[in-house]
C-alpha positions in Angstrom: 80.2 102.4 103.4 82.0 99.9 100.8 86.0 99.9 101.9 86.5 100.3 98.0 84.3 103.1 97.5 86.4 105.0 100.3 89.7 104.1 99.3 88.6 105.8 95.5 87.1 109.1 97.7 90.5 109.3 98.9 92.1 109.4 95.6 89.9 111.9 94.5 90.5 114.1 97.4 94.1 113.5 97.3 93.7 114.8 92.9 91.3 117.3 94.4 93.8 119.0 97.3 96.6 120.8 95.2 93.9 122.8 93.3 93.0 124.4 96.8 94.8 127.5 97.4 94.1 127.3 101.4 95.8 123.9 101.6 97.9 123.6 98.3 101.3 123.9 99.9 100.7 121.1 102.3 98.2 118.8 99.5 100.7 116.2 99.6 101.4 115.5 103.3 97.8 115.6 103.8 97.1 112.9 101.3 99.8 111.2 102.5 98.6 110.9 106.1 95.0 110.4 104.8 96.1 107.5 103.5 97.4 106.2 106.7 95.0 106.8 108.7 92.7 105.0 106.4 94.7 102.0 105.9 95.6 101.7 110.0 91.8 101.6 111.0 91.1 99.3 108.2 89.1 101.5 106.6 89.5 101.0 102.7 90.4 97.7 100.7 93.5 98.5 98.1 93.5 97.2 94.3 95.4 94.3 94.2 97.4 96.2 91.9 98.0 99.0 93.8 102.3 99.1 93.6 102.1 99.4 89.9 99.7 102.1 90.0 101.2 103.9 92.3 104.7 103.7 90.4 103.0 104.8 87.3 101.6 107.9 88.7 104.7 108.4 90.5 106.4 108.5 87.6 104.0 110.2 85.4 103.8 113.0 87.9 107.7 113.7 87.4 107.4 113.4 83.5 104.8 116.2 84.1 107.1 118.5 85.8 109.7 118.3 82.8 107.6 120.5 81.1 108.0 123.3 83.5 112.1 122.9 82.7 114.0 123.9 80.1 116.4 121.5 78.9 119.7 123.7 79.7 118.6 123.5 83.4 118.0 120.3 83.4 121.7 119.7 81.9 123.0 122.8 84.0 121.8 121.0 86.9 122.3 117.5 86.0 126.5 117.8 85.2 126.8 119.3 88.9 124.6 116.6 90.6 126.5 113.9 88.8 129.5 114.3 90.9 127.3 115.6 93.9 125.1 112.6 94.2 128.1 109.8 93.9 130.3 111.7 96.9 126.7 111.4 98.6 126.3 107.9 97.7 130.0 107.0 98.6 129.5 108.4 101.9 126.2 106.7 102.8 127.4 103.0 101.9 130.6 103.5 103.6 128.9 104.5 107.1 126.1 102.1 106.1 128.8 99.2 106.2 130.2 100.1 109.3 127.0 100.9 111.0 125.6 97.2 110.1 129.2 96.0 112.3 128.3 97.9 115.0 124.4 97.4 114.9 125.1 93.5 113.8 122.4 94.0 111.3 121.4 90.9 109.0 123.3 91.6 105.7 120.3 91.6 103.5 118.1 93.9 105.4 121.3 96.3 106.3 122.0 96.3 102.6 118.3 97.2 101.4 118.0 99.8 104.0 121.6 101.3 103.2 120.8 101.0 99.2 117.2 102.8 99.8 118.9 105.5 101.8 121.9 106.1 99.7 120.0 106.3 96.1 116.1 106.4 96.3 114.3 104.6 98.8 111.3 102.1 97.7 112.7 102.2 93.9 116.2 101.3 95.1 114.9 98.2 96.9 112.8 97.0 94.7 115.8 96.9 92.1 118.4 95.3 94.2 116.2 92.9 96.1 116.1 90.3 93.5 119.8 90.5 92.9 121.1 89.9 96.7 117.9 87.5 96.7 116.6 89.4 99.7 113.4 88.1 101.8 110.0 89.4 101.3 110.4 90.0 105.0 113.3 91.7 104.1 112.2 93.9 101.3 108.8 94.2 103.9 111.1 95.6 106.5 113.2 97.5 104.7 109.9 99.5 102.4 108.4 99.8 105.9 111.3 101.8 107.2 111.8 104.0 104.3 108.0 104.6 104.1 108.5 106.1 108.2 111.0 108.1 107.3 109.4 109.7 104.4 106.5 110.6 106.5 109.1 112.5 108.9 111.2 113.9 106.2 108.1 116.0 104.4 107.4 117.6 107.6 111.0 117.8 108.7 112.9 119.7 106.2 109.4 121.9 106.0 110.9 123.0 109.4 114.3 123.1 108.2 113.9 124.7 104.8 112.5 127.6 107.3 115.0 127.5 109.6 117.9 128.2 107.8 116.7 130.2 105.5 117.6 128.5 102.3 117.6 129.7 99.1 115.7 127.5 95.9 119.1 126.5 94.8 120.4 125.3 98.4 117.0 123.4 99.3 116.7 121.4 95.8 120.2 120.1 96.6 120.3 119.1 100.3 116.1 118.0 99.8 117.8 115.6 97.0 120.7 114.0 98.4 119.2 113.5 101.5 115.5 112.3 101.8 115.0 108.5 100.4 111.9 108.7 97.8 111.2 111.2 95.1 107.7 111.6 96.2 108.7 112.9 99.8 111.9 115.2 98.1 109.8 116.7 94.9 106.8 117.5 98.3 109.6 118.9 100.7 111.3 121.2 98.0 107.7 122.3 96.8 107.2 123.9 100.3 110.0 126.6 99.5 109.4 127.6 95.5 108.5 126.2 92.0 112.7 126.8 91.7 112.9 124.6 94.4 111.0 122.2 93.2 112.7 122.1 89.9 116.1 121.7 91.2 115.3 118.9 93.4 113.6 117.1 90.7 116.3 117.2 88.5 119.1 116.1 91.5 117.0 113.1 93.2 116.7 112.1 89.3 120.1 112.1 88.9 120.5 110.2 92.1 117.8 107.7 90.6 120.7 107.0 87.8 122.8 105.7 90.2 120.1 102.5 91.0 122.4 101.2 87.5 126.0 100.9 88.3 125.1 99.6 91.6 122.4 96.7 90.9 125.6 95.7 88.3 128.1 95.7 90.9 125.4 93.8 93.0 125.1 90.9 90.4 129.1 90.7 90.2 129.6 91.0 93.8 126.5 88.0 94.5 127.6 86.1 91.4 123.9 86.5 90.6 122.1 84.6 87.2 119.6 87.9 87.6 121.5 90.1 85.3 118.5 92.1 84.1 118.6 95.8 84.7 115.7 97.7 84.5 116.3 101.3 83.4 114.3 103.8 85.0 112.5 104.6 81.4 110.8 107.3 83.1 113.9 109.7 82.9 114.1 109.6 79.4 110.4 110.6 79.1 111.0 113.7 81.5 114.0 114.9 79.4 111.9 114.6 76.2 109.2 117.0 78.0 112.0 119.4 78.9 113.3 119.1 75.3 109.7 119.6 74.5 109.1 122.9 76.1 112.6 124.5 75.4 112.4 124.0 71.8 108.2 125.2 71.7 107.2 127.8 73.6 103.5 127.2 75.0 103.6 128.0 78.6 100.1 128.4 79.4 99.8 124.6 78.5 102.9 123.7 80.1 101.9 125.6 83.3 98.5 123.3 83.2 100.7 120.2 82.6 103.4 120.6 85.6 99.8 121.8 88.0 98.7 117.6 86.8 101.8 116.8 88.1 101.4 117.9 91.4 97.7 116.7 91.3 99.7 113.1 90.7 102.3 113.8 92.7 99.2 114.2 95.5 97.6 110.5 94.6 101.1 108.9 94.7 101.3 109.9 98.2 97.7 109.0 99.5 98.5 105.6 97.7 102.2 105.0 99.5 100.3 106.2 102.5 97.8 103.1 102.3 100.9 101.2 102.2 102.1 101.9 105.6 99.8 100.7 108.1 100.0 99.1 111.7 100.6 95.7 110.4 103.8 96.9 108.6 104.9 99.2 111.3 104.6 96.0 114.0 107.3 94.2 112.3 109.5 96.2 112.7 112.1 95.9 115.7 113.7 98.9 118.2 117.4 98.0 116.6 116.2 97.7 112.9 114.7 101.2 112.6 117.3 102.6 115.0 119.6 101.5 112.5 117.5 102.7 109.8 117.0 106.5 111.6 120.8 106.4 112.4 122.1 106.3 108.6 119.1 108.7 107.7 121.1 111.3 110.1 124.2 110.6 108.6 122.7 111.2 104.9 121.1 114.5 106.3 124.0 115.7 107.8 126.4 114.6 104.9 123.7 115.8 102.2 124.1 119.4 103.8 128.2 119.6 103.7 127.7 119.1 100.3 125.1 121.4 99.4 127.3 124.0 101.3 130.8 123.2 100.3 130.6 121.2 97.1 
């Protein structure tokens, strides 16, 4: 069968998944594996394209779930995470920086691995790589690491969601602060409750703000002629949707719009898992992803103190 024609089956099975009762709970993991699979055995050929699609749906999935907030929980939410996100993000860098002493990490990688765990993974690199003028074996490395960890972190705080029986409040929180993408937090928190869900949107967002502040102390700190910032526009657009169905009151049409969301949210995840394949995962040495899984620890660890104590 034509590669191309089985890499668009997948994304129709991926859109296909969450409207499945039997599997819906576990659509996006599924896709996301799918597309793994598919891409190690070189079984589909990838639009040339494919990282912009994949951001937009990303994006457009969260701009979907707006509408299933109301704006005062989005604020309610937001205020708190503000000052929960930076301790987070203070806390990550700071045993990011000593980890890359004791590791004796390259600067560039350590810093695109430390920046993708402390604010939000693939977005975070891809916004601070031009300003440190990172490698695109760096920023190669670096995505390829993230990507692993995602994988692990949708199935591991599944387990750990269960474990320790949080409630919607206490998983959004710790799912937000402490997994790298929004695609693998917004999937984890979905396995506890729409609450969940909600929450953890609304705190990995905030996180996402953080990208700004830090790209500008980037360019100082580099001395860097890049000083273009790129606002993550997609923010505003889910605040507008929340504003939306506060002031209007259609939930029957709301409800359909945030189950779109999770049908994106599904394609977003086969298409990050066509990303990661054997190729990518080759490059990658023992000490660079021990480093890597080390500060991921750290962030789950330090993610949880918070969500219990701040």
């Amino acid at each position: 069968m034509n590669k191309k024609i089985i890499f668009y089956a997948g994304c129709v099975i991926a859109l296909i998944l969450p409207l499945i009762k039997s599997v819906h709970a576990f659509a996006s993991g599924i896709s996301l594996l799918m597309g793994i699979i598919l891409a190690s055995f070189s079984l589909i050929l990838v639009p040339k394209n494919l990282g912009n699609i994949r951001k937009l749906t990303l994006n457009s999935a969260v701009v979907f779930f707006g509408f299933g907030l109301s704006i005062s929980k989005v604020v309610a939410v937001g205020s708190k995470g503000i000052f929960q996100t930076a301790i987070s993000l203070i806390l990550v860098i700071s045993i990011g920086l000593v980890l890359t002493k004791i590791f004796k990490m390259e600067k560039k990688l350590s810093q695109l691995i430390v920046f993708g765990t402390a604010i939000c993974g693939g977005s975070a690199i891809a916004a601070t790589s031009p300003v440190i003028e990172a490698s695109d074996e760096d920023i190669a490395l670096s995505t390829g690491i993230v990507f692993i960890l995602n994988t692990v972190a949708l199935f591991l705080f599944a387990f750990f969601i269960n474990y320790f029986k949080l409630n919607a409040e206490q998983t959004g929180i710790w799912t937000a602060l402490s997994i790298h993408d929004t695609s693998s937090v917004v999937s984890a928190a979905a396995f506890h409750s729409t609450e969940a869900l909600r929450i953890a949107t609304i705190m990995k967002l905030t996180r996402t703000l953080w990208i700004i502040p830090i790209v500008i102390v980037l360019s100082i700190l580099n001395k860097s002629e890049n000083k273009k910032i790129k606002f993550p526009i997609f923010i505003l657009f889910f605040i507008l949707a929340s504003i939306v169905a506060t002031i209007i009151n259609l939930p029957a049409i709301y409800s359909l719009l945030t189950q779109i969301g999770k049908m994106m949210l599904s394609l977003a995840l086969y298409m990050i898992g066509t990303s990661l394949n054997i190729q990518t995962i080759k490059k990658m040495t023992g000490k660079n992803l021990l480093y890597g899984v080390t500060l991921w620890i750290f962030s789950i660890i330090s993610g949880y103190m918070i969500m219990m104590f701040l």
